[in-house]
DSSP file (Angstrom, degrees, kcal/mol; ACC not computed):
  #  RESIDUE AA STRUCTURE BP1 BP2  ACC     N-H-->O    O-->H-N    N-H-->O    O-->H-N    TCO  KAPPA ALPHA  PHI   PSI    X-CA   Y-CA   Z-CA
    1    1 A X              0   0    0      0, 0.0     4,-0.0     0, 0.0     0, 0.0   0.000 360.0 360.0 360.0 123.2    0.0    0.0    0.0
    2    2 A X    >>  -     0   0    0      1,-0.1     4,-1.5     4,-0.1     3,-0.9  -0.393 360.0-104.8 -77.1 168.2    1.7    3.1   -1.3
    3    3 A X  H 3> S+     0   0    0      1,-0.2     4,-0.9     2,-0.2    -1,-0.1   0.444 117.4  60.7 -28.2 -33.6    1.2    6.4    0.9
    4    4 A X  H 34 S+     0   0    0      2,-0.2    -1,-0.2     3,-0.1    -2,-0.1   0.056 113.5  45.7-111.1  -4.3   -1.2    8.5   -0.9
    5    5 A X  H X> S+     0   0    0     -3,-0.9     4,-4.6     3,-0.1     3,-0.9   0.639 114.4  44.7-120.7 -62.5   -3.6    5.1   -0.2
    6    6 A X  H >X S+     0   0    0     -4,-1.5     4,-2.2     1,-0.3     3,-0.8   0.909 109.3  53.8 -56.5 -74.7   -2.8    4.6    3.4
    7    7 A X  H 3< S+     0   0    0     -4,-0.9     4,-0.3     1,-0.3    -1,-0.3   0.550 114.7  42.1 -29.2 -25.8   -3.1    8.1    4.3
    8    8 A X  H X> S+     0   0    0     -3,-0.9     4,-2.8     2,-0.1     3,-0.6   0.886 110.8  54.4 -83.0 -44.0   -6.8    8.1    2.6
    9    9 A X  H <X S+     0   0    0     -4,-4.6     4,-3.1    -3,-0.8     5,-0.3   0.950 113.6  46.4 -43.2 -55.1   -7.5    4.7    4.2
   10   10 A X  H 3X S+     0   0    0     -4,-2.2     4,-1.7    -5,-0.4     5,-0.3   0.861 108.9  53.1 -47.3 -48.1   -6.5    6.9    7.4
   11   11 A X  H <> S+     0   0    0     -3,-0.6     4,-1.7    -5,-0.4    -1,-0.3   0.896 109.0  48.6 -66.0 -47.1   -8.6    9.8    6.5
   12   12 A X  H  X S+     0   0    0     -4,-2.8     4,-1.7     1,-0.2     5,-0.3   0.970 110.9  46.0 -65.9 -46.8  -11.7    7.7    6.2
   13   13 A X  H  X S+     0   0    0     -4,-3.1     4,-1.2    -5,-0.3    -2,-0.2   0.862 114.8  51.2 -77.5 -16.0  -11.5    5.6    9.6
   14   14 A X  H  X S+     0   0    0     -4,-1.7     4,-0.7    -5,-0.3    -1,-0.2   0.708 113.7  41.2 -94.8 -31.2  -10.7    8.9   11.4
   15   15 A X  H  < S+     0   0    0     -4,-1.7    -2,-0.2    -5,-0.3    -3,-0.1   0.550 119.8  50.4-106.5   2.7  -14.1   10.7    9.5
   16   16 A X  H  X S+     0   0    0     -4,-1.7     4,-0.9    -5,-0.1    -2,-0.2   0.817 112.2  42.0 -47.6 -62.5  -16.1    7.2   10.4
   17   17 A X  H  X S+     0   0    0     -4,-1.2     4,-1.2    -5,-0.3     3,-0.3   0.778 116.8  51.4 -72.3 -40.4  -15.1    7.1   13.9
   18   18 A X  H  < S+     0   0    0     -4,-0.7     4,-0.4     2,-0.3    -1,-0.3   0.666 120.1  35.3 -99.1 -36.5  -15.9   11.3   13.8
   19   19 A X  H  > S+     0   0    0      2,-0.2     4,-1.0     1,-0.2    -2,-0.2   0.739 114.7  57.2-106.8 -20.4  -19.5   10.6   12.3
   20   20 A X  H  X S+     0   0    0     -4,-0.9     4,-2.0    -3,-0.3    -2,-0.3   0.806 107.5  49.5-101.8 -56.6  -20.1    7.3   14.3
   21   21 A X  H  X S+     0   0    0     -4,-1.2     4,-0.5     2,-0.2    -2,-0.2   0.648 111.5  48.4 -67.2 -26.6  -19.5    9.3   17.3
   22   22 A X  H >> S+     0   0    0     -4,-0.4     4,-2.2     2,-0.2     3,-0.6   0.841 109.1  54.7 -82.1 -30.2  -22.2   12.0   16.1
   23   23 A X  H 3X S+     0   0    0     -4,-1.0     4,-2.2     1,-0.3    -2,-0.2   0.890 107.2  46.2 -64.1 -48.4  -24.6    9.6   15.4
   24   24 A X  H 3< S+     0   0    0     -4,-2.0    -1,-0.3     2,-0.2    -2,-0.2   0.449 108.8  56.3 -75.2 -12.5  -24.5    8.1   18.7
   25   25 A X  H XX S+     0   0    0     -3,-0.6     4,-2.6    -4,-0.5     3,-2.3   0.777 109.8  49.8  11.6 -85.7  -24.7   11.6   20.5
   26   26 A X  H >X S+     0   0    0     -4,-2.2     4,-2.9     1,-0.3     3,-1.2   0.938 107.3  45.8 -26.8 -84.0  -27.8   12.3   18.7
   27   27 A X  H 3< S+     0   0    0     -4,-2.2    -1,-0.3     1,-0.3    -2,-0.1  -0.090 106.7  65.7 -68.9  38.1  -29.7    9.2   19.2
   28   28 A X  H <> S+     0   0    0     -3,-2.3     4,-1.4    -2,-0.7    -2,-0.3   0.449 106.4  44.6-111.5 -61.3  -28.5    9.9   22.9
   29   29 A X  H <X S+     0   0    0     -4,-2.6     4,-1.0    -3,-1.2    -2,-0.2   0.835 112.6  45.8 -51.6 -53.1  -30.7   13.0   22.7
   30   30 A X  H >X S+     0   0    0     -4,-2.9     3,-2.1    -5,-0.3     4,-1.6   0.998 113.5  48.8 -69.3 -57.6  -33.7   11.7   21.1
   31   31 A X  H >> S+     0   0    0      1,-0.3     4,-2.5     2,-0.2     3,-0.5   0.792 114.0  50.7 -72.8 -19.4  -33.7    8.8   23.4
   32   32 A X  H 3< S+     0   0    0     -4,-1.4     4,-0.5     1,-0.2    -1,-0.3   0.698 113.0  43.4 -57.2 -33.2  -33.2   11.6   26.5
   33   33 A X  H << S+     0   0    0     -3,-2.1    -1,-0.2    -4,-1.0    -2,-0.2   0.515 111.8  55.5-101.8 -14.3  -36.1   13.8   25.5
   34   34 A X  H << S+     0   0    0     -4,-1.6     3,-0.2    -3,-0.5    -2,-0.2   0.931 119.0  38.4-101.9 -42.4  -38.5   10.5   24.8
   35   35 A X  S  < S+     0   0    0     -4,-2.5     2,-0.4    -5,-0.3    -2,-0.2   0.771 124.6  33.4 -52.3 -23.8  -37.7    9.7   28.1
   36   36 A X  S    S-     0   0    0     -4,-0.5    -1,-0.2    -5,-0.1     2,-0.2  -0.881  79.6-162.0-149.0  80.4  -37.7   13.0   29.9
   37   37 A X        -     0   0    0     -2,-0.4    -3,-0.1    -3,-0.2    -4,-0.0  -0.461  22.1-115.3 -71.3 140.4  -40.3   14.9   28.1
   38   38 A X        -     0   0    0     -2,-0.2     2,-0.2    -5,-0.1    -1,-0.0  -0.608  38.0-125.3 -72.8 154.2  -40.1   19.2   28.7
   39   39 A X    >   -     0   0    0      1,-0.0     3,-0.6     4,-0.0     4,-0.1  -0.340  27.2 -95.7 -90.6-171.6  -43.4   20.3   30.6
   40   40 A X  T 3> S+     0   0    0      1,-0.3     4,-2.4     2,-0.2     3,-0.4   0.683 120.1  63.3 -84.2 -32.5  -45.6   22.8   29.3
   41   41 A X  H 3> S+     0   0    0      1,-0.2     4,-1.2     2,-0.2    -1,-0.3   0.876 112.5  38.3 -66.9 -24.4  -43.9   25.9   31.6
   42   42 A X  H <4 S+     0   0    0     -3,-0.6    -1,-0.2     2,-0.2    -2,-0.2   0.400 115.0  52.2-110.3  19.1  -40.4   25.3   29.7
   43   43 A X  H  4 S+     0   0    0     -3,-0.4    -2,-0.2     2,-0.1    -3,-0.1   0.811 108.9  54.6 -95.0 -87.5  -42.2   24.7   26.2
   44   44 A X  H  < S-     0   0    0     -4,-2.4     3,-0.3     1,-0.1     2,-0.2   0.643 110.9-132.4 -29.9 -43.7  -44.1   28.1   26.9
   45   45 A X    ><  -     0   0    0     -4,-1.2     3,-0.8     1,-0.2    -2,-0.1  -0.461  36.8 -54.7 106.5-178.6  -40.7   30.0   27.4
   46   46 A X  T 3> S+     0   0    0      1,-0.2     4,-0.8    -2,-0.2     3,-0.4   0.379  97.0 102.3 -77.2   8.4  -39.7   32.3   30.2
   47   47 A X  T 34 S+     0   0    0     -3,-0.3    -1,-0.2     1,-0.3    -2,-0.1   0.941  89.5  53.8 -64.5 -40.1  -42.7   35.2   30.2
   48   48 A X  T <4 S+     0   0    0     -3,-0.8    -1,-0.3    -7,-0.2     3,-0.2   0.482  85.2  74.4 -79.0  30.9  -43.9   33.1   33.4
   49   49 A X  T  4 S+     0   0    0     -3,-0.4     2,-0.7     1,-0.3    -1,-0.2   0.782  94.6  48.7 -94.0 -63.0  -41.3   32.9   35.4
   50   50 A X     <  -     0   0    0     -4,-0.8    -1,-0.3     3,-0.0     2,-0.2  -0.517  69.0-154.2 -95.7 140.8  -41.4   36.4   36.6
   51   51 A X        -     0   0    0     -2,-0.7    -3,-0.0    -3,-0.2    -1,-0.0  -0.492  34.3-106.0 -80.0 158.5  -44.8   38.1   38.0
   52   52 A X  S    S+     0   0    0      1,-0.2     4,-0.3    -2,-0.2     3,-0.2   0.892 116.3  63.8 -33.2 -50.7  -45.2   42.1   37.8
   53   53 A X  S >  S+     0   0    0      1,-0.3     3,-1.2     2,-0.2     4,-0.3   0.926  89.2  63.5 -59.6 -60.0  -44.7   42.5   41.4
   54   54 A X  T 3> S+     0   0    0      1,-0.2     4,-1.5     2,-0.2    -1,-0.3   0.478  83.6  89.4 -53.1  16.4  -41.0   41.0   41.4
   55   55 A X  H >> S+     0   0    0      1,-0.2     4,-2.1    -3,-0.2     3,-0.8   0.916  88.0  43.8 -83.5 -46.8  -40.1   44.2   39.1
   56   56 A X  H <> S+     0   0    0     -3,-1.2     4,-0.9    -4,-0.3    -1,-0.2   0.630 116.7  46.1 -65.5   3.1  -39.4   46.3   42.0
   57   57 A X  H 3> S+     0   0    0     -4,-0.3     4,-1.5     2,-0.1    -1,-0.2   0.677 116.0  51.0 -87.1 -22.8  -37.4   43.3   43.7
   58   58 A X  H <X S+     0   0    0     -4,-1.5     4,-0.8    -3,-0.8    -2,-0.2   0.939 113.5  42.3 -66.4 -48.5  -35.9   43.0   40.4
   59   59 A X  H  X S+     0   0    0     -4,-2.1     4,-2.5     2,-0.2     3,-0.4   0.795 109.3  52.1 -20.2 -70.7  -35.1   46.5   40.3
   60   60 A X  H  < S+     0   0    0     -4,-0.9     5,-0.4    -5,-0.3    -2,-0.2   0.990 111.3  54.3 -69.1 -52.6  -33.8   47.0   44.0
   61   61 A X  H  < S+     0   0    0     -4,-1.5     4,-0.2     1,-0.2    -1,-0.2   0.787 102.1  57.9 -56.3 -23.7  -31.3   43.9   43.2
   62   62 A X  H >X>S+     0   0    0     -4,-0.8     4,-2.5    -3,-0.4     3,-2.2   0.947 108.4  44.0 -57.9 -53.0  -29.9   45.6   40.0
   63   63 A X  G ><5S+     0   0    0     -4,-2.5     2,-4.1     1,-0.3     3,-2.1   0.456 108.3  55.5 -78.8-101.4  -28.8   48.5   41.7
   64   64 A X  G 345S+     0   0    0      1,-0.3    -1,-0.3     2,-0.2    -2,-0.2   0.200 111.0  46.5 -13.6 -28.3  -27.5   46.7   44.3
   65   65 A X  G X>5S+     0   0    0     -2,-4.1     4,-2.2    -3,-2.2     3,-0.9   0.910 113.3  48.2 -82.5 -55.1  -25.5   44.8   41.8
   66   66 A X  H <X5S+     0   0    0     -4,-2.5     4,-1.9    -3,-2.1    -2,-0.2   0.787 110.3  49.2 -61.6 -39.4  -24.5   47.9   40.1
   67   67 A X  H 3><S+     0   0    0     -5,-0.5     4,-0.8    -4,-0.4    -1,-0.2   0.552 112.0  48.7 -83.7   2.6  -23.3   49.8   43.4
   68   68 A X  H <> S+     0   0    0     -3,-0.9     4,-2.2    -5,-0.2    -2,-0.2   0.579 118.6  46.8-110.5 -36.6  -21.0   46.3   44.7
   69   69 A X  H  X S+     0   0    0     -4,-2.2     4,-4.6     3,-0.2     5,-0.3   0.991 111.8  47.0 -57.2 -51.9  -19.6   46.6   40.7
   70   70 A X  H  X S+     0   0    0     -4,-1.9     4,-3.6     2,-0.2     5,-0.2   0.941 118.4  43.1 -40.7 -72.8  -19.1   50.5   41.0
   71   71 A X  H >X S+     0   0    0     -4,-0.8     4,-2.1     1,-0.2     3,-0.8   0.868 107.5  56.7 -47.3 -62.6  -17.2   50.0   44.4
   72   72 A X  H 3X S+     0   0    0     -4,-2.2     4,-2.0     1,-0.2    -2,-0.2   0.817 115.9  40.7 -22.0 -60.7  -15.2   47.0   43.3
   73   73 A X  H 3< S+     0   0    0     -4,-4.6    -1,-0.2     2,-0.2     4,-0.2   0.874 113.6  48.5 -65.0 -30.0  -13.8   49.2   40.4
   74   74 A X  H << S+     0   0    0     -4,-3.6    -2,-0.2    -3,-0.8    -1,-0.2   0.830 112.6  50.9 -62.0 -42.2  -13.4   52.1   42.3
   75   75 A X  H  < S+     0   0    0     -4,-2.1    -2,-0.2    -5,-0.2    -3,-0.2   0.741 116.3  41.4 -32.7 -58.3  -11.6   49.9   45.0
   76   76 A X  S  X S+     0   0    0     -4,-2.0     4,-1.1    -5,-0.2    -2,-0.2   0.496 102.6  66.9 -84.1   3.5   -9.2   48.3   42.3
   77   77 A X  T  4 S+     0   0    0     -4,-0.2    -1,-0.2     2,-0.2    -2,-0.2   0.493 109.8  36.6-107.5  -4.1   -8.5   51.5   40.4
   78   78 A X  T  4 S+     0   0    0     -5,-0.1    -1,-0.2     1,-0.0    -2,-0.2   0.513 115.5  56.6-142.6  19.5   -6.7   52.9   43.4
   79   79 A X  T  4 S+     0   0    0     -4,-0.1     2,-0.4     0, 0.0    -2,-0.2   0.657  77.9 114.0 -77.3 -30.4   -5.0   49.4   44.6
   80   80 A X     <  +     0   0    0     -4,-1.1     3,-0.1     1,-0.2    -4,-0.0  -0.238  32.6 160.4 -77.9 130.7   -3.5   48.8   41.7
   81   81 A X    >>  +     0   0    0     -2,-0.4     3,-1.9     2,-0.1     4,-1.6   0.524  37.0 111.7-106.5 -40.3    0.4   48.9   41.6
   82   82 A X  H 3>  +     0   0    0      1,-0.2     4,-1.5     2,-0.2     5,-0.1   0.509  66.5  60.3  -4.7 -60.3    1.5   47.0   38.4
   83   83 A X  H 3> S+     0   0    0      2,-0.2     4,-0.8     1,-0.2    -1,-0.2   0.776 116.3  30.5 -83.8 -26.2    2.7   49.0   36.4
   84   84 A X  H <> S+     0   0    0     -3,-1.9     4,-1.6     2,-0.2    -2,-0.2   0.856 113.2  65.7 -83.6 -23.0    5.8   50.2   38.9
   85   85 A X  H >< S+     0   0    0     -4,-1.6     3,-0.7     1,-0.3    -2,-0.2   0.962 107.2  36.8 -63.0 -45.0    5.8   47.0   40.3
   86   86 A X  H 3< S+     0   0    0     -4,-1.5    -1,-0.3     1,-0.2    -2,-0.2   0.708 116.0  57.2 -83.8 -13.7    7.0   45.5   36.9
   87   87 A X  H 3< S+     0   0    0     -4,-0.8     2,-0.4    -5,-0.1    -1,-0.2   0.695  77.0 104.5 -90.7   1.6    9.1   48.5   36.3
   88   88 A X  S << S-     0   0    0     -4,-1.6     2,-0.1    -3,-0.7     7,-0.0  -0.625  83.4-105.8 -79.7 139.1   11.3   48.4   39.4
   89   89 A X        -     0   0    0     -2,-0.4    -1,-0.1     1,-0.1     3,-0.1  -0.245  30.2-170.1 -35.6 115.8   14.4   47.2   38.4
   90   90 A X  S    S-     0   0    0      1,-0.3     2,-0.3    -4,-0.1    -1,-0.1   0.542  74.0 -10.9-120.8  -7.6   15.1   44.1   39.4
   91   91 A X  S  > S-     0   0    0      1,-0.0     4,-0.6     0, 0.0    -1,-0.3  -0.929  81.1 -93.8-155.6-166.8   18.8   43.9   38.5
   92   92 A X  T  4 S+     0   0    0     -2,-0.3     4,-0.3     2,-0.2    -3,-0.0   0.368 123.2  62.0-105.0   9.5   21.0   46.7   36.4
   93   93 A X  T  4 S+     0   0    0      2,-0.1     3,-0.4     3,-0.1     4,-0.4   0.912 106.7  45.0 -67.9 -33.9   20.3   44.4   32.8
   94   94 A X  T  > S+     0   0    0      1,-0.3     4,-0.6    -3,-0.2    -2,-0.2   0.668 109.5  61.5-142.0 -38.3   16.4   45.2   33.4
   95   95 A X  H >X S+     0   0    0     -4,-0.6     4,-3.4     2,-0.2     3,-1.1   0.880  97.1  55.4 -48.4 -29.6   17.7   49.3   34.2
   96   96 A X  H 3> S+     0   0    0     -3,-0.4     4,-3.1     1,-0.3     5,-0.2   0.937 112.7  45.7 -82.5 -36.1   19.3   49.8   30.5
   97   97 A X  H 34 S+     0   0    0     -4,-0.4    -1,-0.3     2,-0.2    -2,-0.2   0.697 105.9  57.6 -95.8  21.5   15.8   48.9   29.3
   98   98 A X  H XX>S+     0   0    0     -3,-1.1     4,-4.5    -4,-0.6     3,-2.6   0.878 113.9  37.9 -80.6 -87.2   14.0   51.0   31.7
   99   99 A X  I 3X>S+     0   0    0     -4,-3.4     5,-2.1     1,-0.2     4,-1.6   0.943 110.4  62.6 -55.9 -34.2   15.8   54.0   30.5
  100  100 A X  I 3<5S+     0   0    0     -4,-3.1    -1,-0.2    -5,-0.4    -2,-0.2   0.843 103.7  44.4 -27.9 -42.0   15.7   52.9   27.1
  101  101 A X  I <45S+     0   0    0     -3,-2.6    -1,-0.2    -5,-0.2    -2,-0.2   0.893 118.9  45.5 -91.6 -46.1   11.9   52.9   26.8
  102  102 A X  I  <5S-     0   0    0     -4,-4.5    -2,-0.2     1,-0.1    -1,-0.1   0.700 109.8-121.3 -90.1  17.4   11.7   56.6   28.7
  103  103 A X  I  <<S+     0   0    0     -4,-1.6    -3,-0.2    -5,-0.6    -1,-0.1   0.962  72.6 130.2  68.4  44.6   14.4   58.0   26.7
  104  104 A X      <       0   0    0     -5,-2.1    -4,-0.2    -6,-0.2    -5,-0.1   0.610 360.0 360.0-102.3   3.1   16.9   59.0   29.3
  105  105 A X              0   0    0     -6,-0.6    -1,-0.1    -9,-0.1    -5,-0.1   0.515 360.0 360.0 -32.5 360.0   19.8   57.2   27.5
């Protein structure tokens, strides 16, 4: 068997095995959903889930959400250190490119 033969043979058991594998996935599914039918609320979609009333609980918990983000950035924006932290020198190779970059050579 010359190269150009094996190397299709190859190609084929590798896109068998690939398609054999989808097949069985699939009819994994079907047989998952004919057992374990959706009920009518998650066929129907999400409009029930929330009532009117929860909009103001919905409400008060967005800002809440939005005021723990605010702080949290506001918080990190004046820990943060990085950028001298990586520029301190850590020997006198790591100075030359220090000065390099702010043009004191």
């Amino acid at each position: 068997m010359n190269e150009i033969a094996q190397g299709l043979s190859l190609s084929g058991i590798g896109i068998l095995v690939t398609f054999s594998a989808l097949g069985i996935l699939i009819i994994l599914i079907l047989l998952l959903k004919l057992f374990f039918p959706a009920s009518q609320t998650e066929i129907d979609g999400y409009s029930s889930r929330f009532k009117i009333d929860d909009r103001d609980s919905l409400k008060e918990q967005a800002a809440a959400v939005a005021v723990a983000a605010l702080l949290d950035q506001e918080s990190g924006a004046r820990k943060s250190s990085l950028g001298s932290v990586l520029e301190d020198p850590i020997g006198n190779w790591w100075q030359r490119g220090i000065e390099r970059v702010h043009k004191k050579e």
